[in-house]
DOPAKOL-100948 format. One record per residue (C-alpha): residue number from 1; residue in one letter; x, y, z negated. Coordinates in Angstrom, 2 decimals, m for minus. Layout:
- pos, code, px, py, pz
- NUM, A, X, Y, Z;
...
***
This chain:
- pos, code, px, py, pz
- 1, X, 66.04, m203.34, 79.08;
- 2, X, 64.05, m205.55, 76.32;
- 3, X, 63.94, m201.65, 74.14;
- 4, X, 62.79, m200.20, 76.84;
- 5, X, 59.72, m202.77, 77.86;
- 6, X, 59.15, m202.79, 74.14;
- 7, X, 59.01, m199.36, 73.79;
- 8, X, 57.31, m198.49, 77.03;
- 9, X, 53.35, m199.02, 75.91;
- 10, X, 54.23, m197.32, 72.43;
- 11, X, 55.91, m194.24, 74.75;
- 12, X, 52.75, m194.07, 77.01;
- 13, X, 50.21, m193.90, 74.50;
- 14, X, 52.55, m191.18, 72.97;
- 15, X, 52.21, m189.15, 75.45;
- 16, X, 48.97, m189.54, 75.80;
- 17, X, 48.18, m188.17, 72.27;
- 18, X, 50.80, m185.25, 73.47;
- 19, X, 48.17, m184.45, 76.17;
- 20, X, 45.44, m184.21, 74.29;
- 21, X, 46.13, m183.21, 71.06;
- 22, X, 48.60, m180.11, 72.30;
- 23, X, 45.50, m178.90, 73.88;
- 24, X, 43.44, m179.44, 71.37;
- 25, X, 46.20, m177.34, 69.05;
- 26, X, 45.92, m174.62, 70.70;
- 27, X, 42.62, m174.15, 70.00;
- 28, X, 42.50, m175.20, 66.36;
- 29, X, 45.38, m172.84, 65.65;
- 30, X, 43.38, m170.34, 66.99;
- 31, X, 40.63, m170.72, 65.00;
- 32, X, 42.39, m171.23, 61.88;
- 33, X, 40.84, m174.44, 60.65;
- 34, X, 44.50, m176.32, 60.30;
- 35, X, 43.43, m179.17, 58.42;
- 36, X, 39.83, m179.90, 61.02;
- 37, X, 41.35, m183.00, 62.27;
- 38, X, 42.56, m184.54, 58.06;
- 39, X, 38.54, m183.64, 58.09;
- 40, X, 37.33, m185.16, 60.72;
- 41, X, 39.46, m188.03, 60.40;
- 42, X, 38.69, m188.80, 56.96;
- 43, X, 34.81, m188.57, 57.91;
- 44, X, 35.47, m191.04, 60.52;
- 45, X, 37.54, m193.26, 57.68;
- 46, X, 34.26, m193.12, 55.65;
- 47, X, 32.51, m194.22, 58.30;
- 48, X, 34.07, m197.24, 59.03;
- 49, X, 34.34, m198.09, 55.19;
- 50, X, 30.38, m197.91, 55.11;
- 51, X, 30.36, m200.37, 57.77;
- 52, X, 32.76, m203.09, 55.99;
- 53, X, 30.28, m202.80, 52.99;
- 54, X, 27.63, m204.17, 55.08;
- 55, X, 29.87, m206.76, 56.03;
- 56, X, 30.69, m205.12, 60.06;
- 57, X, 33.99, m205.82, 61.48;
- 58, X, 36.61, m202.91, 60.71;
- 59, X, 37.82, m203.46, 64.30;
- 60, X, 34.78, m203.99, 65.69;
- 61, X, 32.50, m202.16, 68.13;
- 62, X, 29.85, m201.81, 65.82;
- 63, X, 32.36, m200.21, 63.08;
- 64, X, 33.75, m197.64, 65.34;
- 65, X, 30.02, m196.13, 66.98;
- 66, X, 29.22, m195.95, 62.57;
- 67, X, 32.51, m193.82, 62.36;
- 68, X, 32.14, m192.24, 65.46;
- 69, X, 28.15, m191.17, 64.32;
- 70, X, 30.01, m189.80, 61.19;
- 71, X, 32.13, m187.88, 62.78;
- 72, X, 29.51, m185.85, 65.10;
- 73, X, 28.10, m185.19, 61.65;
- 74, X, 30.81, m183.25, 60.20;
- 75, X, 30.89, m181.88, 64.26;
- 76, X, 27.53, m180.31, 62.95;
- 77, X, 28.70, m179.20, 59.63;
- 78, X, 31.69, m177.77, 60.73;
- 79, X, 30.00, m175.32, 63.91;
- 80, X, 27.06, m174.21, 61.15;
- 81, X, 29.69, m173.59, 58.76;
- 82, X, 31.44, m170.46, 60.95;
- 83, X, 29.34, m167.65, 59.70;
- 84, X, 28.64, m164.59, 61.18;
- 85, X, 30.21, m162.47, 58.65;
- 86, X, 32.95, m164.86, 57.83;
- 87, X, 32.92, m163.47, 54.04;
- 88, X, 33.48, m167.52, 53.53;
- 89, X, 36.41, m169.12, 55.42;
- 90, X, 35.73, m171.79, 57.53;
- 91, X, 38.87, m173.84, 56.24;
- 92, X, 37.11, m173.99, 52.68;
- 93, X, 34.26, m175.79, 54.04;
- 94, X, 36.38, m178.01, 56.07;
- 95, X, 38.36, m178.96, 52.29;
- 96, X, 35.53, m179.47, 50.35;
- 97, X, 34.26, m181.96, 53.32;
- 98, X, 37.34, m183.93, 53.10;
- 99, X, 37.20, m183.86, 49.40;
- 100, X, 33.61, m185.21, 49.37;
- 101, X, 34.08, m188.06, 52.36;
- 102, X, 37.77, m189.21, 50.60;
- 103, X, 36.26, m189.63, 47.50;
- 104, X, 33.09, m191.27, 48.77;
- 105, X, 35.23, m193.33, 50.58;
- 106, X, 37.26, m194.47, 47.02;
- 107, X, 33.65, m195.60, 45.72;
- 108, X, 32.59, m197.46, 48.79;
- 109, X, 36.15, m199.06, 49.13;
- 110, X, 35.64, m200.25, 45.25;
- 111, X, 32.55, m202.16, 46.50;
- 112, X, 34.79, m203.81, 49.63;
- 113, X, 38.90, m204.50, 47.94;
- 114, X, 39.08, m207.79, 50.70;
- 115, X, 39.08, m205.46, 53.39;
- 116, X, 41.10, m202.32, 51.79;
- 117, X, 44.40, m203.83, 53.99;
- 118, X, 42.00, m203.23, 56.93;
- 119, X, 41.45, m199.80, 56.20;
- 120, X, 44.67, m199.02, 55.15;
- 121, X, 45.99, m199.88, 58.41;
- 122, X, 43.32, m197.77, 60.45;
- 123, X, 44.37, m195.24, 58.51;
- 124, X, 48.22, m195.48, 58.30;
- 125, X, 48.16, m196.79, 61.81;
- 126, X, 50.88, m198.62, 63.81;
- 127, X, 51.83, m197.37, 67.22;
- 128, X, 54.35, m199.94, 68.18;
- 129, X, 51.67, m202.45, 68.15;
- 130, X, 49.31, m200.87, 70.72;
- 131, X, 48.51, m202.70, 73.35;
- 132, X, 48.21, m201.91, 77.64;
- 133, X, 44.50, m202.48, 77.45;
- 134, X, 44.37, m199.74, 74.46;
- 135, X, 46.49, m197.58, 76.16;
- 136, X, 44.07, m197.94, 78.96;
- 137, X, 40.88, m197.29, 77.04;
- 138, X, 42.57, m194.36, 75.62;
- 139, X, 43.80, m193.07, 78.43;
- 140, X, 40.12, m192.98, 80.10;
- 141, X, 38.24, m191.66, 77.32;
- 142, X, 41.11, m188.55, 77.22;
- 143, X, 40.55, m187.93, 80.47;
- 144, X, 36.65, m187.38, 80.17;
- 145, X, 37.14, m185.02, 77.48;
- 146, X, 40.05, m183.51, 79.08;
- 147, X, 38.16, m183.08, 82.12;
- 148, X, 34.93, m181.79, 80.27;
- 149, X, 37.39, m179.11, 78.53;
- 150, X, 38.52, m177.91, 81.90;
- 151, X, 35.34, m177.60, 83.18;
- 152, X, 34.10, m175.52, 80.45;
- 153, X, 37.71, m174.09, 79.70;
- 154, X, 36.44, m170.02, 79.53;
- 155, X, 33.64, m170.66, 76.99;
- 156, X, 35.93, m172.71, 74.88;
- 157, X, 38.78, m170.63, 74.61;
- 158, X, 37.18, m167.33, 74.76;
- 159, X, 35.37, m168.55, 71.36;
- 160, X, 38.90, m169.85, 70.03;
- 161, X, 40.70, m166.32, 70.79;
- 162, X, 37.77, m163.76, 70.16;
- 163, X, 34.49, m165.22, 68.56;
- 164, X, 33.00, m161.65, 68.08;
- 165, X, 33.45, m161.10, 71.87;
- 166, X, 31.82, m164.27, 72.58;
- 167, X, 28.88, m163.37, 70.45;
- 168, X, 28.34, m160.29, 72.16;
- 169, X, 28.30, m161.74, 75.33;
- 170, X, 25.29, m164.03, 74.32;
- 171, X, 27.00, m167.21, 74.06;
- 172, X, 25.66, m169.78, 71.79;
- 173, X, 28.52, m169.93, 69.75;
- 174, X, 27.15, m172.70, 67.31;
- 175, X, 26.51, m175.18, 70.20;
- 176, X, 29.56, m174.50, 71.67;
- 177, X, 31.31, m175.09, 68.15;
- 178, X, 29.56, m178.13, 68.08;
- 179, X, 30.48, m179.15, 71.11;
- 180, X, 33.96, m178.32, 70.83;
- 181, X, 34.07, m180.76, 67.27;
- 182, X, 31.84, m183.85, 68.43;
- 183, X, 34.22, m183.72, 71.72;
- 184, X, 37.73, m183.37, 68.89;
- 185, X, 35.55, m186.34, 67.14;
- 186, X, 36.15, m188.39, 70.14;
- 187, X, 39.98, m187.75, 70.46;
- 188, X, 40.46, m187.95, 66.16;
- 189, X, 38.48, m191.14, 65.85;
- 190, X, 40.92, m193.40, 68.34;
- 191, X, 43.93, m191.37, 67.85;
- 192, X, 43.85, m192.34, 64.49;
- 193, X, 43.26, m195.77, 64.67;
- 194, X, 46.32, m196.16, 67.23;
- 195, X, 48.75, m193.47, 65.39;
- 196, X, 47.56, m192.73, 61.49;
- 197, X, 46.41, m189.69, 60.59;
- 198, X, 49.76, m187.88, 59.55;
- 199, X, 50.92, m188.80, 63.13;
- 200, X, 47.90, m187.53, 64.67;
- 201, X, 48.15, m184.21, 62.92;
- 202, X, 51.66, m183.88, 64.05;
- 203, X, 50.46, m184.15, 67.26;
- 204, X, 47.90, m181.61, 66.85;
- 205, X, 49.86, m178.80, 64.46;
- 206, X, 53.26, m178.86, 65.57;
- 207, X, 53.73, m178.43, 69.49;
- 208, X, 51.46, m175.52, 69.08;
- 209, X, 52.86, m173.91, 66.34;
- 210, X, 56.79, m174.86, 67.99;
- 211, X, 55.45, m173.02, 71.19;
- 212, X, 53.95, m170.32, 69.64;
- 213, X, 57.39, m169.24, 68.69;
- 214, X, 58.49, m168.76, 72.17;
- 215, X, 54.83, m168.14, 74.23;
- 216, X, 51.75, m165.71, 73.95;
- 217, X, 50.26, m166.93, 76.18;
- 218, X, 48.15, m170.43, 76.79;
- 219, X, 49.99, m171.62, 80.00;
- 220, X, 53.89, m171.01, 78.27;
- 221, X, 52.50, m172.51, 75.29;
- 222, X, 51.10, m176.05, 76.75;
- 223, X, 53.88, m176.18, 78.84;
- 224, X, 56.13, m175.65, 75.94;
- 225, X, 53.92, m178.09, 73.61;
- 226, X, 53.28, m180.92, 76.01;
- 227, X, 57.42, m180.62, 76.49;
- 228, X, 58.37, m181.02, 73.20;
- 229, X, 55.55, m183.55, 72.17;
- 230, X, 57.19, m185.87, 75.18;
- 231, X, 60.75, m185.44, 73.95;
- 232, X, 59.70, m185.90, 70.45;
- 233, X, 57.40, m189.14, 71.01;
- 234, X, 60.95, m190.77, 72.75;
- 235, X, 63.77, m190.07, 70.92;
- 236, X, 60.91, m190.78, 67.49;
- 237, X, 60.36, m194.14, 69.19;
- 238, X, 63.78, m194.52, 70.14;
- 239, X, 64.83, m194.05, 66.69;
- 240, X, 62.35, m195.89, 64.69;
- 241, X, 63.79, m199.14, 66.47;
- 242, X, 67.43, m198.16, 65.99;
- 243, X, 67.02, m197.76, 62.83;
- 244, X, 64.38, m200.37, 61.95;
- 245, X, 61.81, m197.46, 60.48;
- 246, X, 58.50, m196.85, 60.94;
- 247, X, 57.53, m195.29, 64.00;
- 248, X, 54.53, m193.06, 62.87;
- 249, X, 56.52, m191.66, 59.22;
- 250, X, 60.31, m191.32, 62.14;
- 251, X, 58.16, m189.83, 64.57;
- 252, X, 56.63, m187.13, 62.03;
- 253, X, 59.62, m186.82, 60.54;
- 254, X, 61.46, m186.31, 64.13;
- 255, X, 58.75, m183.76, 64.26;
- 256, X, 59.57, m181.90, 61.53;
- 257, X, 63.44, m181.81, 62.26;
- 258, X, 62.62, m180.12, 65.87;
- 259, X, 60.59, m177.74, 64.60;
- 260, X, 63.07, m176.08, 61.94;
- 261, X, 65.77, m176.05, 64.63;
- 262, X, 63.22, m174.16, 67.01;
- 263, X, 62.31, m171.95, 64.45;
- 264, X, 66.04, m171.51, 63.94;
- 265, X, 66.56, m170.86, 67.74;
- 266, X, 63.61, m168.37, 67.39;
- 267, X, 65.61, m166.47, 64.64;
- 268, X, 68.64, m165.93, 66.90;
- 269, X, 66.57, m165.12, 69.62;
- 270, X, 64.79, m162.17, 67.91;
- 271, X, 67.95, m161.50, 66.09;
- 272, X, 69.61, m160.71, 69.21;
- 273, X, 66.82, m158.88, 70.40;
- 274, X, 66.73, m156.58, 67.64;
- 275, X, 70.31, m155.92, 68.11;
- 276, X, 70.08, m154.98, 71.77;
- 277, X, 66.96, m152.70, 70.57;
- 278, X, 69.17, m150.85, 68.01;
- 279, X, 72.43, m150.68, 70.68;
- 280, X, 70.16, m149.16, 73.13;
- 281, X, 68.50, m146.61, 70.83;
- 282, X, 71.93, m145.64, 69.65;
- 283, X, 72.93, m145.15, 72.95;
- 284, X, 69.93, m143.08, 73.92;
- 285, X, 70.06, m140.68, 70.27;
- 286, X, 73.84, m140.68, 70.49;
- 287, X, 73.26, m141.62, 66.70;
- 288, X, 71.52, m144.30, 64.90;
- 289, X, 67.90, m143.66, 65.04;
- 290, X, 65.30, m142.54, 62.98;
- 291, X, 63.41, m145.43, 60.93;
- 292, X, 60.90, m146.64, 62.93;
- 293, X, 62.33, m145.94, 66.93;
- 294, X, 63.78, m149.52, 67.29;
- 295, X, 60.12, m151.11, 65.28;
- 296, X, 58.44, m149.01, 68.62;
- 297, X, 60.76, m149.85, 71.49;
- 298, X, 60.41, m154.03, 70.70;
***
């Protein structure tokens, strides 16, 4: 019973970030900008080292509106930098930006070493040590972009899934880019500060690309996602106690272990698949088939 109360705030705000951030995975899988949220977060990080130069609280109000004003700036960057011929990837200008704000960040941090455990800690994160009110907080700023999401749900994911469609429909795909970041800006800049970045971008990467494997389609694949980000953020937890680890490294790690044995389990699936494909075309030629039946009939 002590676990369990101890582990209870950690759990919700888990699943929180499971809400959220599986959502948000969908899309950025979609669009092929993987790393958006190291970006974004990293942005955010340089952000908040600007404001300990000046002498700001790292914690502090103050600190996270500077990181937070950062982070609607690389919003910007990020929806000009989808061009219309997309002769330049999007995900190189999305490196290059964390390239430029981490090593900013090293220089500014030089100017600041008192307060480089401070930052460390925003970054790395610590989700056992969240607290009911944070929880709270987090839970009502998710829900305002979750809710502004579902209200503009067909613009958002028709850009996601076909950009050139959306363009020929008239939609201002910039703005809607933009909008898309500064609102991923809101979710990256508190997620990591509760969870670390490499936790966050578990949350993000892997319940999409775990349901994937199974699901086409967007309904299958949060369902699958928000399923396995729930299991994942308890027995993670669960674990990082038993074992006396930390929770964000156990939980990314936990992660990581589920993942290979879905993509195992997706093996065997298609494997069998295949083999009921060839049995049935045998059946049907009386004779194995010629190359290329069984690649049609699946």
């Amino acid at each position: 019973m002590e676990m369990f109360l101890f582990l209870l705030a950690p759990f919700v705000a888990s699943l929180i970030l499971t809400g959220i951030h599986a959502y948000l995975g969908v899309h950025v899988v979609e669009r092929g900008v993987i790393f958006v949220d190291l970006a974004l977060a990293q942005i955010a990080a340089l952000g908040a080292v600007l404001a300990v130069v000046y002498g700001l609280d790292p914690h502090g109000g103050e600190s996270y509106w500077i990181s937070l004003g950062f982070t609607f700036l690389g919003a910007a960057i990020f929806a000009v930098a989808r061009t219309r011929r997309g002769h330049i990837p999007q995900e190189a200008f999305i490196g290059i930006a964390y390239a430029v704000a981490s090593a900013m960040a090293i220089l500014l941090m030089s100017k600041a070493t008192g307060e480089t455990e401070h930052l460390k800690d925003m970054l790395v994160g610590n989700i056992l040590a969240v607290s009911w009110a944070e929880v709270r907080k987090t839970a009502l700023l998710y829900g305002v972009v979750g809710l502004f999401h579902y209200m503009f749900r067909k613009n958002f994911l028709l850009i996601s899934m076909n950009h050139e469609k959306a363009e020929s429909l008239g939609i201002n795909v910039r703005l809607w880019d933009f909008l898309f970041y500064a609102s991923f800006g809101f979710v990256v800049t508190s997620s990591v500060a509760i969870a670390g970045v490499l936790l966050v971008f578990c949350y993000l990467i892997v319940p999409s690309v775990g349901a994937m494997l199974f699901a086409d389609r967007i309904g299958p694949r949060l369902a699958i996602g928000w399923t396995m980000g729930t299991l994942v953020s308890a027995l993670g937890c669960y674990l990082s106690v038993l074992l006396d680890t930390p929770t964000g490294a156990t939980i990314v790690v936990t992660f990581g272990a589920v993942l290979l044995l879905m993509f195992v389990l997706h093996l065997v699936v298609h494997h069998r698949r295949d083999a009921r494909a060839l049995r049935g075309a045998v059946s049907a030629h009386g004779e194995l088939p010629p190359e290329g039946v069984v690649e049609t009939r699946r």
